[in-house]
ROTOR-69901 format. One record per residue: x, z, y of N, C-alpha, C, O in turn. Coordinates in pm, whole numbers, padded with zeros to 5 digits, always signed. Each point is the difference from the previous one (the first is absolute). Last residue first. Example, Ala and Ser with C-alpha at 12.3 -4.5 7.8 and 13.67 -1.06 7.14 Angstrom:
<pts>
+01285+00708-00225+00082+00006+00119-00077+00073+00109+00051+00017+00111/-00022-00024-00683-00089+00000+00119+00090+00000+00120+00104+00066-00002/
</pts>
This chain:
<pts>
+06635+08764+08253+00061+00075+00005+00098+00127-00096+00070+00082+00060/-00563-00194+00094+00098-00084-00004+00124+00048+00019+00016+00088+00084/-00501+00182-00143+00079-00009+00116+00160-00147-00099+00053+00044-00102/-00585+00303+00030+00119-00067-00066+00063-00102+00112-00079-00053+00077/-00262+00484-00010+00029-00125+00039+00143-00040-00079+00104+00064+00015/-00366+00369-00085+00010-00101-00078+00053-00131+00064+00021-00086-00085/+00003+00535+00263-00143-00065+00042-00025-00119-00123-00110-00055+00000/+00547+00311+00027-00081+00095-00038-00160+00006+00008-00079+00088-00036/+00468-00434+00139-00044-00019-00144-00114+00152-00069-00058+00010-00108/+00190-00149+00578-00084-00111-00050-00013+00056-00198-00090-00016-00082/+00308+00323+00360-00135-00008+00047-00085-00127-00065-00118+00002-00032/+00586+00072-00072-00061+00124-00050-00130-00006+00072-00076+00078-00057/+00350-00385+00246+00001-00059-00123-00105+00092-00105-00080-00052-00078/+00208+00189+00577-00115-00131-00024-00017-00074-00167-00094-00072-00034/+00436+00476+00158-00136+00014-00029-00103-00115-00025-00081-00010-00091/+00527-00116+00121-00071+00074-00101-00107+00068-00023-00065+00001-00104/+00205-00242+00484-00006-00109-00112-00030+00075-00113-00087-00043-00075/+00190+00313+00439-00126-00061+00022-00024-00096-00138-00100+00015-00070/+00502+00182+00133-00087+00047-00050-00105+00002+00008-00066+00076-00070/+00403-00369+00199-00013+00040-00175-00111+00072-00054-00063-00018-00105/+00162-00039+00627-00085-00135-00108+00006+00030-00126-00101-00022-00066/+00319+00322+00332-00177+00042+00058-00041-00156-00102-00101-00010-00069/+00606+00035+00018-00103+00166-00103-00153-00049+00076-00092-00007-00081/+00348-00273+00332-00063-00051-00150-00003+00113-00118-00056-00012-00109/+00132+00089+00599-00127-00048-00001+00003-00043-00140-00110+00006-00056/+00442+00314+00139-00151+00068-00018-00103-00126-00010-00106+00014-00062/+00625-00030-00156-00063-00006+00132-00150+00040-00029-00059+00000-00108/+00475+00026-00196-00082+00058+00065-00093-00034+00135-00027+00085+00086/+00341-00348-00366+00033+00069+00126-00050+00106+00009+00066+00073+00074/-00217-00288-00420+00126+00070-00035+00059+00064+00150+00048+00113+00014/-00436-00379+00013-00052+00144-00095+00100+00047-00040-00017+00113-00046/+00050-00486+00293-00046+00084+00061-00014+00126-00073+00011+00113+00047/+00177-00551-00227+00057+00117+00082-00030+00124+00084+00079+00086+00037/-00353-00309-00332+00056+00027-00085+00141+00079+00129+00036+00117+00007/-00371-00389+00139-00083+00105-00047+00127+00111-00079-00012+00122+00012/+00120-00548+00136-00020+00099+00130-00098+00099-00067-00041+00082+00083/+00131-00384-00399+00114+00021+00056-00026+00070+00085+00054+00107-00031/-00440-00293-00118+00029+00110-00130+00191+00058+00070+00036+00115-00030/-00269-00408+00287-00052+00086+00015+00046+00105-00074+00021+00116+00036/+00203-00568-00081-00008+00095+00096-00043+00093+00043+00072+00060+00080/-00264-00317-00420+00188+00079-00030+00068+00086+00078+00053+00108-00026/-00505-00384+00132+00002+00176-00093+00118+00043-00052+00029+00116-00030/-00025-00552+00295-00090+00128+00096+00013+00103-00102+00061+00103+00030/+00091-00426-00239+00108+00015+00080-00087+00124+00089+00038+00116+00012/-00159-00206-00483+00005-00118+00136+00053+00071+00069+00010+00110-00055/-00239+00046-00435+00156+00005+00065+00003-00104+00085-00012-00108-00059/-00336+00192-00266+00015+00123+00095+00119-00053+00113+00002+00039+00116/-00070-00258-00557-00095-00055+00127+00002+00059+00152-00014-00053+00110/+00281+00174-00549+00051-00119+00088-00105-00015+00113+00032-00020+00118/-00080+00513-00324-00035-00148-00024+00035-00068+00084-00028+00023+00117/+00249+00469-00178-00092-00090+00056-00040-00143-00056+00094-00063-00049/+00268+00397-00032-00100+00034-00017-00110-00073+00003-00077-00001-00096/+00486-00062+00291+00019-00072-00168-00133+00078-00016-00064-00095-00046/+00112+00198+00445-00067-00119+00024+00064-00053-00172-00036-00111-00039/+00126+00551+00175-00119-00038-00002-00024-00121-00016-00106-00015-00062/+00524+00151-00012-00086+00042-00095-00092-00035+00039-00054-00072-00084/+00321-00048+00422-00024-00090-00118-00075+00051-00106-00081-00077-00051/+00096+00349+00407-00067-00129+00033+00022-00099-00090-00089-00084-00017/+00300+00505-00015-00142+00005-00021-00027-00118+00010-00037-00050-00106/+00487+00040+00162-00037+00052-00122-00176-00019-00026-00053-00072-00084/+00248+00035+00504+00008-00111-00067-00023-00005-00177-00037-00093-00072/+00043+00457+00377-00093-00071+00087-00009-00099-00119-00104-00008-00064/+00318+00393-00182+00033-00075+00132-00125-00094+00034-00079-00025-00091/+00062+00467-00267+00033-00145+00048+00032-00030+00140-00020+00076+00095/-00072+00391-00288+00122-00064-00045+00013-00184+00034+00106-00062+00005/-00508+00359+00022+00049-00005-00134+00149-00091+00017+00032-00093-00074/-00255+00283+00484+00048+00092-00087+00006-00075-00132+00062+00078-00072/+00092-00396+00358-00142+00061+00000+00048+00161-00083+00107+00027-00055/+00314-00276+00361-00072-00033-00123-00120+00125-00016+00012+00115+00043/+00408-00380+00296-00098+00092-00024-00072+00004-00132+00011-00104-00065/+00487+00028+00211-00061-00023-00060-00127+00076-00019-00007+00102-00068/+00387-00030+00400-00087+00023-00144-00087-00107-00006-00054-00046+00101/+00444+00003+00284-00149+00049-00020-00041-00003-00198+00009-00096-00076/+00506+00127+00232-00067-00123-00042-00184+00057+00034-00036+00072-00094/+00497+00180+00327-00045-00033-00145-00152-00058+00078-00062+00016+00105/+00471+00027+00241-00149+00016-00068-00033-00018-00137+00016-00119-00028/+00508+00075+00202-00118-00040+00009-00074+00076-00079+00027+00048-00109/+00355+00177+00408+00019-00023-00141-00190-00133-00003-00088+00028+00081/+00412+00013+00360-00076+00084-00067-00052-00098-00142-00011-00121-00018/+00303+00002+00353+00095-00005-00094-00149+00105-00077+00025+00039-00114/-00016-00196+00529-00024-00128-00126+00049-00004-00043+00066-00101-00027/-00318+00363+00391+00085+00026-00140+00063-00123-00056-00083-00069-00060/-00168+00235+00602-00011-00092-00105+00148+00051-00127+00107+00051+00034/-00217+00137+00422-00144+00056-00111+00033-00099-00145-00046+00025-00111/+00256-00095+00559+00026+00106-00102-00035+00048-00106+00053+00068-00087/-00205-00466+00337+00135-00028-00077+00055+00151-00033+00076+00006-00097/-00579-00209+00178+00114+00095+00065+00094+00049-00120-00011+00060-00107/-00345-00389+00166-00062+00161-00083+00102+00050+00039-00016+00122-00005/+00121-00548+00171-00151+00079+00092-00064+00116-00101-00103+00062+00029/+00479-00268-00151+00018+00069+00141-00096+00037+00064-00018+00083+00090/+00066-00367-00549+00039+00198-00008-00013+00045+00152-00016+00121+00011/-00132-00589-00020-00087+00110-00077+00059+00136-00017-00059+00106+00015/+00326-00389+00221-00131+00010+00075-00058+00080-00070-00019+00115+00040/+00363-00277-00336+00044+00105+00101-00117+00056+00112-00013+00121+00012/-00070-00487-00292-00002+00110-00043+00054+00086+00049-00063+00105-00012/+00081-00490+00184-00112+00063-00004-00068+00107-00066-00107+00055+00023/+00538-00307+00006-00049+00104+00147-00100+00021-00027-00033+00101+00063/+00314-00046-00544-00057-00112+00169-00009+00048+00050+00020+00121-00002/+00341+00144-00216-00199-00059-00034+00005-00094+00112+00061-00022+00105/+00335+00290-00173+00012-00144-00084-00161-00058-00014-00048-00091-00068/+00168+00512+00345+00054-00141+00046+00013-00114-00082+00036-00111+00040/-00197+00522-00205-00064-00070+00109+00041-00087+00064-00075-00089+00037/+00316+00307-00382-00140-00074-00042-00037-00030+00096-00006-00123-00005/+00370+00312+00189+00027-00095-00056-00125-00087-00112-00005-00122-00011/-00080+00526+00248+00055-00088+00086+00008-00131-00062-00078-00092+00021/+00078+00493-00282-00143-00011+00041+00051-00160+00099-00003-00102-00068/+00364+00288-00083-00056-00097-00087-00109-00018-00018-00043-00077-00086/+00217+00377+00377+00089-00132+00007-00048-00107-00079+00005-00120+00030/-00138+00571-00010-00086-00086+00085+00085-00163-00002-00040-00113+00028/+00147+00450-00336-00111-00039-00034-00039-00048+00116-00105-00063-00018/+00499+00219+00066+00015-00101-00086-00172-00042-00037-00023-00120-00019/+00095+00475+00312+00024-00133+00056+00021-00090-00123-00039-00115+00025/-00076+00500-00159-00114-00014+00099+00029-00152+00103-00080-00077+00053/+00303+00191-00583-00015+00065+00121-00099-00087+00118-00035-00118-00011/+00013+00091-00528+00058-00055+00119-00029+00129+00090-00086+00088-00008/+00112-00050-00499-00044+00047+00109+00057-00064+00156+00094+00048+00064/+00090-00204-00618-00040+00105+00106-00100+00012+00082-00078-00085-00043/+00197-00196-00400+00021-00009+00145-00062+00123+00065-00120+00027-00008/
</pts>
């Protein structure tokens, strides 16, 4: 199929729009009905984030917690070990500022001898 021309492509701009609801019509009219496509090609899919070793959020968090002792595991620390785990793949600065507090604080108790649970 060819190259519509400038009225054939509005003709059938028109005609999608007249087959939407009204309320979807409201929604294309208040971003403004020129500006709108609905024939533009779709967005590819967001990535898949993953740590520099290649895992996904969901990847780490199960490795960690098959790591772990049954006892470890309740719902408050699954969750923690989960928002810890997206944060540090997001990149975000406040759970890099908790990782790395948690590491030094781990390298301070064990460079004083305090044995620690866990």
């Amino acid at each position: 199929m060819g190259a519509l021309t400038p009225e054939e492509a509005e003709k059938r701009k028109r005609a999608v729009f007249d087959s939407m609801s009204p309320r979807r019509q409201k929604h294309i009219l208040a971003r403004g009905y020129e500006k709108w496509d609905p024939f533009e090609e779709p967005k590819d899919p967001i990535d898949i984030r993953k740590d520099p070793s290649r895992r996904t959020t969901h990847q780490l968090v199960n490795e960690f917690l098959q790591s772990r002792s049954s006892e470890a595991k309740n719902n408050a620390y699954n969750r923690g070990v989960l928002e810890m785990a997206l944060g540090i793949v997001n990149g975000e600065d406040r759970f890099r500022g908790m990782y790395e507090f948690a590491c030094w604080h781990r390298d301070l108790l064990k460079k004083e001898g305090i044995e620690t649970k866990g």
